[in-house]
PAFIPA-247023 format. One line per 4 residues: number of its first residue (from 1); their letters; for each residue x, y, z of C-alpha. Coordinates in steps of 0.5 Angstrom, whole numbers, plus 500, padded with zeros to 3 digits. Example, Ala and Ser with C-alpha at 12.3 -4.5 7.8 and 13.67 -1.06 7.14 Angstrom:
1	AS	525,491,516; 527,498,514
***
This chain:
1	XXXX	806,665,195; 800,669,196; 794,667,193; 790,674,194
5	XXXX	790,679,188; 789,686,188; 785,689,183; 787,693,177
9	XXXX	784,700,179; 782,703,172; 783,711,170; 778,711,164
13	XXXX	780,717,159; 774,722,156; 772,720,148; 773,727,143
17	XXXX	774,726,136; 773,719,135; 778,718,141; 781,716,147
21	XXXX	785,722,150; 787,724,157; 784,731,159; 788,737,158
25	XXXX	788,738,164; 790,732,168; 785,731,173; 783,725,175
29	XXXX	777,724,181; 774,717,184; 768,714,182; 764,710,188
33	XXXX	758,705,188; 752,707,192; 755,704,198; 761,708,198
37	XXXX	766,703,195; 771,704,189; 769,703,183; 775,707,178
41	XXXX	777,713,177; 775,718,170; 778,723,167; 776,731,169
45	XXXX	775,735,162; 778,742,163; 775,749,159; 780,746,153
49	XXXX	778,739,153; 771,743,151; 772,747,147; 777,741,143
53	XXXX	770,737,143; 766,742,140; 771,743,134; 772,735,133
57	XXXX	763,736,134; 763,742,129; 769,739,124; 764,732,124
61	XXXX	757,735,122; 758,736,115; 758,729,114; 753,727,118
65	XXXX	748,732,116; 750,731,110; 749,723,111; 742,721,108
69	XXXX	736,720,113; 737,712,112; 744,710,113; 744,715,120
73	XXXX	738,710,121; 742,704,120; 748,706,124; 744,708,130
77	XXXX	741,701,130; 748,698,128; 750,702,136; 744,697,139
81	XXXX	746,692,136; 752,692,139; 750,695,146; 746,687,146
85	XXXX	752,684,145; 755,687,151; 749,687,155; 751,684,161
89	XXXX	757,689,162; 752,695,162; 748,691,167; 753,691,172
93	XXXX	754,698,170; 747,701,171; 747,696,178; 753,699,180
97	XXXX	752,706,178; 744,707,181; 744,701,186; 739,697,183
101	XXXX	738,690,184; 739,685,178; 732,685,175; 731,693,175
105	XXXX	738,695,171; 736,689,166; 729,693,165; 733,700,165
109	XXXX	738,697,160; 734,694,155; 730,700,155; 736,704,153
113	XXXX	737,699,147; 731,699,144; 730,707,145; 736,707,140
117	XXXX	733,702,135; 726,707,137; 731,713,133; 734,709,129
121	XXXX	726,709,126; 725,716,126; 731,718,122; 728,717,114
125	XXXX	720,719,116; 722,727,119; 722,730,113; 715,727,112
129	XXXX	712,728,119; 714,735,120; 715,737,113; 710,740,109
133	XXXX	708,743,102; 705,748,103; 699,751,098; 701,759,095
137	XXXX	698,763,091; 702,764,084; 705,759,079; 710,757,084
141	XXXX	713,750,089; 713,751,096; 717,746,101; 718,746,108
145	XXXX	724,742,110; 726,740,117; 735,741,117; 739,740,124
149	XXXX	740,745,127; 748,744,128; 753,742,135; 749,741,141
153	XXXX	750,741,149; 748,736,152; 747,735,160; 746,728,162
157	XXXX	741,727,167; 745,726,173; 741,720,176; 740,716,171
161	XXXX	746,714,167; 745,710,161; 737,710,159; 736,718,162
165	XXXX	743,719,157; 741,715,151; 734,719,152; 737,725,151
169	XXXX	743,723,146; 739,719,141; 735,724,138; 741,729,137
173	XXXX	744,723,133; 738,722,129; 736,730,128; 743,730,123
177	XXXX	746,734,128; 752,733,134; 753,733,140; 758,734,146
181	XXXX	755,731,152; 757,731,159; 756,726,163; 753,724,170
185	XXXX	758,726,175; 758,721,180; 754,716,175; 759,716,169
189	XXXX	761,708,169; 755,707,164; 757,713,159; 764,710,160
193	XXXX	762,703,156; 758,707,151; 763,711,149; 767,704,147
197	XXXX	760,702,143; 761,708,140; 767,707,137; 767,701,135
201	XXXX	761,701,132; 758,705,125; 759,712,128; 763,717,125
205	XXXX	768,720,129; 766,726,132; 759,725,131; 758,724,139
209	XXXX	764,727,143; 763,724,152; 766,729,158; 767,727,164
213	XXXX	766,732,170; 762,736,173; 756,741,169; 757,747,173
217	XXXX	764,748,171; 763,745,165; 756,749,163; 758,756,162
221	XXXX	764,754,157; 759,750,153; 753,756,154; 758,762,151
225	XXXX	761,757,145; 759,760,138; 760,754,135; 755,750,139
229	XXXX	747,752,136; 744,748,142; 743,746,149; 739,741,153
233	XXXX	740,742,161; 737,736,163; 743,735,168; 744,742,170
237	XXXX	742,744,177; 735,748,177; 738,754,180; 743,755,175
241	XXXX	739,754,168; 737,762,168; 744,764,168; 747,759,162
245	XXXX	740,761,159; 742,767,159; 749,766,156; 746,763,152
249	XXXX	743,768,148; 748,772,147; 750,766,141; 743,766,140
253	XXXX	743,758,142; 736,754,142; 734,751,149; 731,745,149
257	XXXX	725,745,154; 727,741,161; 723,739,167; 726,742,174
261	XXXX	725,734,176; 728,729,172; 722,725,168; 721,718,168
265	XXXX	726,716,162; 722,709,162; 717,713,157; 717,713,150
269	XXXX	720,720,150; 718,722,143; 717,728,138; 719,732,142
273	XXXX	725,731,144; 727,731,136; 723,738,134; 728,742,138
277	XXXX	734,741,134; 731,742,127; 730,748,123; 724,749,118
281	XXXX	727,751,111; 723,753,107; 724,753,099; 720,757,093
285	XXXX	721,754,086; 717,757,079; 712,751,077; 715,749,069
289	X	711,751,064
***
């Protein structure tokens, strides 16, 4: 008897609404290291693997907008707690994903966990920090609120597969808001362990909603949905952006600000990648007497 084994060559499932489900359309595609060999095969979402996304993300918003600014935080920090304790797993993601040696996927990986405790942080001091009462004229209160301004459109940055993803995806989260994210393309595997985080941690079903695919046929479906409010076009190619901004507007979508290169995801991103998806609420009320 042969003592030689093939290995179970694994098709991993997009992660909509808190679940697992094939792609509507069927497709699958290959996923190699960066020296050509085999990794797994992923999912291709369809236009209709979107647009059940966005509903799942838009069906999940009122609960966790509604949620209070410190349980979001606690369910953020619970995602790094369990990220730890599948450190390893991510680490032979990331070297896999980006070629990098041990020592650099460790880095990149610890990064990514203490960027979702770094958020989780933020949650419960928005309203304080970018917030206001504001000084009127007239027997009256006057408050600025910030609230999250909805479903949002992520484009993950295609070459940094975990912390490039986590930098963009935990300030959506802790704004109150939802996302709908579309993977690295030919950098998924990382996006893929993150999902089974997800969903086997403290975060609602439907809050965080994972494609795999290619952005420029799945851009322009998010860019004309009604029900996203927001797009962030990190993963987008340059020359595309000005026509899905343009598609944009005809929603009247916010555009978070993204670089032509992308940035060194190592550095604490900060306010603002968390200011684009709040909207300020401002509220009168007479002054008792």
């Amino acid at each position: 008897m042969s003592d030689t084994r093939l290995a179970v060559a694994k098709t991993y499932k997009l992660y909509i609404g808190g679940k697992f489900p094939r792609s509507e359309s069927g497709r699958s595609y290959p996923v190699n290291d960066t020296r050509g060999r085999f990794l797994a095969n992923v999912a291709h979402a369809s236009r209709k693997d979107v647009r059940d996304a966005v509903v799942a993300a838009r069906k999940a918003f009122p609960g966790w907008s509604g949620a209070t600014a410190y349980n979001r935080g606690q369910v953020l920090f619970r995602v790094a707690e369990v990220m730890e304790g599948r450190r390893e797993q991510f680490v032979a993601d990331v070297r896999a994903a980006e070629g990098v040696q041990q020592r650099r996927a460790e880095t990149l990986v610890d990064a990514a966990i203490d960027r979702w405790v770094y958020y989780a942080g933020w949650t419960d001091k928005l309203s304080a920090v970018l917030g206001a009462a504001n000084p009127v004229a007239g027997p009256y209160f006057s408050f600025t609120v910030p609230e999250p301004t909805g479903v949002v459109g992520v484009f993950a940055p295609q070459k940094s597969s975990l912390l490039g993803l986590v930098s963009v995806l935990a300030p959506v989260l802790a704004t109150g808001c939802t996302a709908v994210v579309v993977t690295s393309a030919d950098r998924p595997l990382p996006a893929v362990t993150l999902a089974e985080v997800l969903a086997t941690s403290d975060v609602p079903g439907g809050v965080v909603n994972l494609l795999t695919g290619r952005a420029e046929e799945l851009a322009p479906w998010l860019a004309s949905h009604a029900d996203v409010n927001a797009l962030d076009l990190t993963g987008v190619e340059p020359s595309a952006r000005g026509e899905l901004a343009r598609t944009a507007a005809d929603t009247v979508k916010r555009l978070v600000r993204v670089p032509d290169q992308e940035p060194d995801w190592i550095a604490t991103p900060g306010l603002e990648r968390l200011r684009p998806y709040l909207e300020d609420k401002t509220v009168w009320h007479p002054m008792g007497v």
